[in-house]
Residue frames as qw, qx, qy, qz and C-alpha x, y, z in Angstrom:
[[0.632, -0.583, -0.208, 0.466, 14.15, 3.32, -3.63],
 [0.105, 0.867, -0.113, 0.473, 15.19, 7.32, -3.83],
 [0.521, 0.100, -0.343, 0.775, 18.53, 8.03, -1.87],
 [0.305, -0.853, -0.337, -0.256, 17.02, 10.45, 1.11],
 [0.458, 0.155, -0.299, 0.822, 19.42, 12.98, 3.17],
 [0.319, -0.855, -0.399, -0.087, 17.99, 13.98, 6.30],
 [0.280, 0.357, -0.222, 0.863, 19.35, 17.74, 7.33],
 [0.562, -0.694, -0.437, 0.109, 18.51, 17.89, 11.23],
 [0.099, 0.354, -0.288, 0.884, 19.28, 21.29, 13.56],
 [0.454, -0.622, -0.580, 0.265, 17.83, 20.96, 16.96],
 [0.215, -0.785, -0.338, 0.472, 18.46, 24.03, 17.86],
 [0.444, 0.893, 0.001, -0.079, 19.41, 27.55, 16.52],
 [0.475, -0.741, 0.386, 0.277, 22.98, 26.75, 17.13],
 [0.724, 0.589, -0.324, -0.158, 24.40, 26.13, 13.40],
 [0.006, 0.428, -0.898, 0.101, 27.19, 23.80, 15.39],
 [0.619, -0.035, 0.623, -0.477, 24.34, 21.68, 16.20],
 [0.805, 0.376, -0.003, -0.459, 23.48, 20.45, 12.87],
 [0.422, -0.133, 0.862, 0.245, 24.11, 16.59, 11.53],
 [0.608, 0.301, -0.481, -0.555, 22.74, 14.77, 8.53],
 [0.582, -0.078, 0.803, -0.101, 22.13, 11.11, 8.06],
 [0.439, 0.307, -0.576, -0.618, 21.42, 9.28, 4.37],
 [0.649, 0.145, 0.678, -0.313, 18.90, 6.54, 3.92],
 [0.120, 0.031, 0.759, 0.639, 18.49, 4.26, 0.53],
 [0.043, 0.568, 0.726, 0.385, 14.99, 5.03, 1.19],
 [0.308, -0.480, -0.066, -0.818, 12.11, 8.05, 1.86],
 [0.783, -0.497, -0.342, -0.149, 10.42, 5.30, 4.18],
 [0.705, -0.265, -0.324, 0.572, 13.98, 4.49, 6.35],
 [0.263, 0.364, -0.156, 0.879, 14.56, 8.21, 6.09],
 [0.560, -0.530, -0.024, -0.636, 10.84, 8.56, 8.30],
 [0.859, -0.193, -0.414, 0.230, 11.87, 5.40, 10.05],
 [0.562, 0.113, -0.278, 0.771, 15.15, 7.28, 11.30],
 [0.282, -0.495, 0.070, -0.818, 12.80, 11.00, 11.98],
 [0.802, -0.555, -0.096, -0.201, 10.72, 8.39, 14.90],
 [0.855, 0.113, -0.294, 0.412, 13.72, 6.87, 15.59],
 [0.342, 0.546, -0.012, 0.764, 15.09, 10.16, 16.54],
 [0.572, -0.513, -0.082, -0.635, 11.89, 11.20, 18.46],
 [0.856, -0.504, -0.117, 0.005, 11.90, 7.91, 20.69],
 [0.676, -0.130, -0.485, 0.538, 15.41, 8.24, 21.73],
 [0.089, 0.336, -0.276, 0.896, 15.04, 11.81, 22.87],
 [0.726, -0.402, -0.093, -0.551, 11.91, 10.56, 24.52],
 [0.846, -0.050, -0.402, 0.347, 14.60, 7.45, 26.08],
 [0.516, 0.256, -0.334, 0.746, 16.78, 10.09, 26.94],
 [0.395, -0.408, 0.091, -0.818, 13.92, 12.49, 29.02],
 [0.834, -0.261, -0.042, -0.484, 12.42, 9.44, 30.40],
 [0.157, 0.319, -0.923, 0.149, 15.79, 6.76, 31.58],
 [0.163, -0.248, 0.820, -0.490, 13.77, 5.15, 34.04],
 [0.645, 0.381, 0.067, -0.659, 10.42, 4.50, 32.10],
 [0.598, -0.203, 0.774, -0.031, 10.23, 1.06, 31.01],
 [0.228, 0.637, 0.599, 0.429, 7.70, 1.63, 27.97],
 [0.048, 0.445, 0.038, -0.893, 7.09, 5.19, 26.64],
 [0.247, 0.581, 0.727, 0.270, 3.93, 5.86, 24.53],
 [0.108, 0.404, -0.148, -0.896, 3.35, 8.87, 22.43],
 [0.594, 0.606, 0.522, -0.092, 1.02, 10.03, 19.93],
 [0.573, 0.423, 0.401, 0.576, 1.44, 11.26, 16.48],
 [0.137, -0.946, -0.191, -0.225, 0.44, 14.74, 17.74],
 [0.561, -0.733, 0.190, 0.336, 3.50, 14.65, 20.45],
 [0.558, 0.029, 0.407, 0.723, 6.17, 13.20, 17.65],
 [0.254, 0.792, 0.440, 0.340, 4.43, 16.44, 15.29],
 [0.258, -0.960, -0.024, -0.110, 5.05, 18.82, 17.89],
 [0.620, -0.353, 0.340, 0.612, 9.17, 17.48, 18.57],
 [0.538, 0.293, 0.390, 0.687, 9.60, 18.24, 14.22],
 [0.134, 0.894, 0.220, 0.366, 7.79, 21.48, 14.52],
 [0.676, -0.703, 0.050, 0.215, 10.06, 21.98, 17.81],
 [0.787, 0.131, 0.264, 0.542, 13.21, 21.37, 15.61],
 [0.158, -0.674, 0.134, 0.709, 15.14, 24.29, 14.46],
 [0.607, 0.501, -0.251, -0.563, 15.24, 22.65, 10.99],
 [0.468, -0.215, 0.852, 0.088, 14.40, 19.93, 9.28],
 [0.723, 0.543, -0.076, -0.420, 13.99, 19.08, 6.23],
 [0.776, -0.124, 0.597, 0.159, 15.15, 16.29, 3.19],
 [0.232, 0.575, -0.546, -0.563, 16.78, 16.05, 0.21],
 [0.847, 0.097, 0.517, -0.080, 15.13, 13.07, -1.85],
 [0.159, -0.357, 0.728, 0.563, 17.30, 11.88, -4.86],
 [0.539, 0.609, 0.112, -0.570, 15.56, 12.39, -8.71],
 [0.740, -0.048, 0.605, 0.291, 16.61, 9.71, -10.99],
 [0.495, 0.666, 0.412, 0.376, 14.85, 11.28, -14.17],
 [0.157, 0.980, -0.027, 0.119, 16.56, 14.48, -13.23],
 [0.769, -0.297, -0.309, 0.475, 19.55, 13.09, -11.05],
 [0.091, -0.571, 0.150, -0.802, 19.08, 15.79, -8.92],
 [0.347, -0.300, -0.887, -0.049, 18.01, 16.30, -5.55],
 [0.301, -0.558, -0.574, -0.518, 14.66, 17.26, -4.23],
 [0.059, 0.198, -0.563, 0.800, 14.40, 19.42, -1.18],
 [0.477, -0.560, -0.492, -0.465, 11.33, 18.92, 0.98],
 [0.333, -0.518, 0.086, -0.783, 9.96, 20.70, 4.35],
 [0.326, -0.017, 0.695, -0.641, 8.97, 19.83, 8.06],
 [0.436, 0.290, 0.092, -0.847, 5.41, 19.45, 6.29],
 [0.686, 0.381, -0.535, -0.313, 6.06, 17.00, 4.02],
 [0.388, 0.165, -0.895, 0.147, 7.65, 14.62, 6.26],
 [0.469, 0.023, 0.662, -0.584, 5.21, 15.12, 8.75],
 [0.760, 0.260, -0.179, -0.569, 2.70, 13.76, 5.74],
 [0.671, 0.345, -0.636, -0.162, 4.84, 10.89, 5.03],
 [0.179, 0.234, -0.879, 0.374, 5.54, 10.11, 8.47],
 [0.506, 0.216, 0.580, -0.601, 1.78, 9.60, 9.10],
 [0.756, 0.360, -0.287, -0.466, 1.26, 7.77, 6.27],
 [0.424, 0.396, -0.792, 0.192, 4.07, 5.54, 7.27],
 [0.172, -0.087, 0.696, -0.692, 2.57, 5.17, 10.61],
 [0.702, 0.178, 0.083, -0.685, -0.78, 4.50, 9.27],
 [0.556, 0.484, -0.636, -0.230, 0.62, 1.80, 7.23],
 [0.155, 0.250, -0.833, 0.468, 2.38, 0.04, 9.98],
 [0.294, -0.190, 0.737, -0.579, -0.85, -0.04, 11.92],
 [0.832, 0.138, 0.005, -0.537, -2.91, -1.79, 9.70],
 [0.846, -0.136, 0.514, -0.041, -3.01, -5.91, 9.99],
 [0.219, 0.619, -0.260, -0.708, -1.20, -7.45, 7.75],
 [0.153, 0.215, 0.799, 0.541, -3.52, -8.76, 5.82],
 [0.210, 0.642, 0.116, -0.728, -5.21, -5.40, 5.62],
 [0.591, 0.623, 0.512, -0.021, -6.40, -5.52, 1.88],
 [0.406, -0.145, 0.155, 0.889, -4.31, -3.62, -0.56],
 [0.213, -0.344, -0.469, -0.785, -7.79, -2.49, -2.43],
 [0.192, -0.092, 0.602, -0.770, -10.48, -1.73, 0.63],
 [0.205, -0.456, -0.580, -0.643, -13.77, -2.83, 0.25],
 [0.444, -0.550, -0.459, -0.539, -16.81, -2.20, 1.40],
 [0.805, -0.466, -0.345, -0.125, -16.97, -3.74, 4.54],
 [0.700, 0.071, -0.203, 0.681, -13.45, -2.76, 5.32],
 [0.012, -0.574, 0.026, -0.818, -14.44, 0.94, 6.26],
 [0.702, -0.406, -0.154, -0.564, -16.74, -0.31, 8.83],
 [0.801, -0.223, -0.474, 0.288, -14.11, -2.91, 10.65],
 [0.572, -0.809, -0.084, 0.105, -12.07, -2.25, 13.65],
 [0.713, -0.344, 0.099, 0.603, -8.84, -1.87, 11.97],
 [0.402, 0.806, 0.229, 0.371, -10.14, 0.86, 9.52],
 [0.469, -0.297, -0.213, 0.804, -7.87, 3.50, 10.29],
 [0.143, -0.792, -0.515, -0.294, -10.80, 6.04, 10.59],
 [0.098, 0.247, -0.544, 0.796, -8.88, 7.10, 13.96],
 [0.803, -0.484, 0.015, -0.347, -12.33, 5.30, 15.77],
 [0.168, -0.418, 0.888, -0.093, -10.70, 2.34, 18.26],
 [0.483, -0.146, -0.818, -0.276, -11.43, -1.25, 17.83],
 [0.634, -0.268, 0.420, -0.591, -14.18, -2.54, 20.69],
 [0.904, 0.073, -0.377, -0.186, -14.16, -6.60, 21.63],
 [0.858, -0.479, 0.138, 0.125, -12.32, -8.81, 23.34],
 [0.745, 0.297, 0.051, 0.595, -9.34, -8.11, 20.94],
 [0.028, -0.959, -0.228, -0.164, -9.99, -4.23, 21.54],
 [0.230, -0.862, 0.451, -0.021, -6.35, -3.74, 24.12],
 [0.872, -0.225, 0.325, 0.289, -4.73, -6.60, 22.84],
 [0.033, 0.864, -0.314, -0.392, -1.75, -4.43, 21.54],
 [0.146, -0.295, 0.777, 0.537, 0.15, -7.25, 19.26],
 [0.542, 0.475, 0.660, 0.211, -3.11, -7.93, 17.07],
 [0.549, 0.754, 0.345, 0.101, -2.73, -6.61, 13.90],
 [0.321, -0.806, 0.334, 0.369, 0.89, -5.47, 14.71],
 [0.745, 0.655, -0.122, 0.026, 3.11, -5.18, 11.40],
 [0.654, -0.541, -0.047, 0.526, 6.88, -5.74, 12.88],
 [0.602, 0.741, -0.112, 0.275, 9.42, -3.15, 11.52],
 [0.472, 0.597, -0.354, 0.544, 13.07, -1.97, 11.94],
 [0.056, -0.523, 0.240, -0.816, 12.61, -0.43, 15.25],
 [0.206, -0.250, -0.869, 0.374, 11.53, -1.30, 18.83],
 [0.405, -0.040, 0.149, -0.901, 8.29, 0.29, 18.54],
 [0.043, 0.170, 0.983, 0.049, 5.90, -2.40, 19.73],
 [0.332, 0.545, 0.769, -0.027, 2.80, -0.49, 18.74],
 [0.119, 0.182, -0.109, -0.970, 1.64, 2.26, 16.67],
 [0.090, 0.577, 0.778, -0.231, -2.61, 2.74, 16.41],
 [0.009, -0.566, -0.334, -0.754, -5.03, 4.51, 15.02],
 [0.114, 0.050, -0.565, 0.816, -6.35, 7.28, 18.01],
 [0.081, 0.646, 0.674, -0.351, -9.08, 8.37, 19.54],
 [0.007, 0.678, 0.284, 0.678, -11.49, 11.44, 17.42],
 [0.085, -0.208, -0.448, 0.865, -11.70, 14.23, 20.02],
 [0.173, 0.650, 0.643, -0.366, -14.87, 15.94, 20.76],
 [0.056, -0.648, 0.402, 0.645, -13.41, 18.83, 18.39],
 [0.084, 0.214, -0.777, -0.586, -12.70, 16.79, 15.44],
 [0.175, 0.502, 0.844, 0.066, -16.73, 15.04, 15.63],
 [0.142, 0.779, 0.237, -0.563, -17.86, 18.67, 15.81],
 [0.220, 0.737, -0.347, -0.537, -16.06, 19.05, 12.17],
 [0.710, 0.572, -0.282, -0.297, -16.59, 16.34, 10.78],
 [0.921, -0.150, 0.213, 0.290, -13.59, 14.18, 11.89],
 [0.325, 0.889, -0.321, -0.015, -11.16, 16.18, 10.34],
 [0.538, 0.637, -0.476, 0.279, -7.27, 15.62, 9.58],
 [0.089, -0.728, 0.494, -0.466, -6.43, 15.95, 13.08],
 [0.889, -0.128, -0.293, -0.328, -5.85, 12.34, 14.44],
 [0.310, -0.714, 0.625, -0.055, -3.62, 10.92, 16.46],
 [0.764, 0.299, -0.554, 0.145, -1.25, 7.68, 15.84],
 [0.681, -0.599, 0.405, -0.117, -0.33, 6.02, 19.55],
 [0.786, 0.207, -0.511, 0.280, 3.18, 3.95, 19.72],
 [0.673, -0.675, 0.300, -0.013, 4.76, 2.60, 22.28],
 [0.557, 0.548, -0.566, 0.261, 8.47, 1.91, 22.62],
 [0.870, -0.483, -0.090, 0.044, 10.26, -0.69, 24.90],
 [0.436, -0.789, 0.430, -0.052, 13.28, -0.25, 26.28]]
């Protein structure tokens, strides 16, 4: 666990800016969605459930005046500054995590590319296919799902590239 210090500025106003410290990098990406769904609570009061994709949260941090973290360096006991860029990475790893069953293999095999919970960014197809609490990991937060997305017509034309989306939904 690395001590993490998130340094948030919604806007350009330099009064605007807060912090927040987390014992971890993970709670510190926890705390960046966290962030995202209340201002998505706060745009939407009346909206029982609110579902976004990794693309929308992507576009709020890039929105951000600044953000960025400071991650604490035992062997140096220093700490490590890191970029918009980076946490997007980590928060879509985190998110990836989260949506895989869990008893998702820690080594993949074979046959694991080729299921329905691979997180390829194909969806699953079956009778399980919209049932939103299979393979649901709980965590910290009232997000009651987070999914691998749909490939756009775009990303098959290239290959499938980077550019996936993560769906969650938050409940009220």
């Amino acid at each position: 666990m690395s001590h993490t210090i998130l340094l948030v500025q919604p806007t350009k106003r330099p009064e605007g800016r807060t912090y927040a410290d987390y014992e971890s990098v993970n709670q510190c990406m926890e705390g960046v969605c966290a962030m995202y769904e209340e201002h998505l609570k706060s745009m939407n009061p009346n909206s029982p459930a609110i579902s976004y994709d990794m693309n929308q949260l992507f576009e709020f941090i890039e929105e951000l005046a600044d953000l960025s973290c400071l991650v604490y360096r035992a062997e140096t006991q220093t700490y490590q500054p890191y970029n918009k860029t980076w946490i997007k990475e980590k928060i879509h790893g985190l998110l990836l995590r989260q949506a895989q069953p869990m008893y998702a293999p820690a080594v993949q095999p074979e046959w694991w590319a080729g299921s329905a919970f691979h997180s390829s960014g194909t969806t699953a197809e079956g009778p399980d296919a919209h049932d939103e609490t299979k393979g649901r990991v709980p965590d910290s937060t009232d997000r009651s799902l987070c999914s691998p997305g749909h490939v756009s017509e775009e990303e098959e034309e290239d290959g499938g590239g980077g550019g996936r989306s993560q769906l969650c939904q938050i409940q009220h």
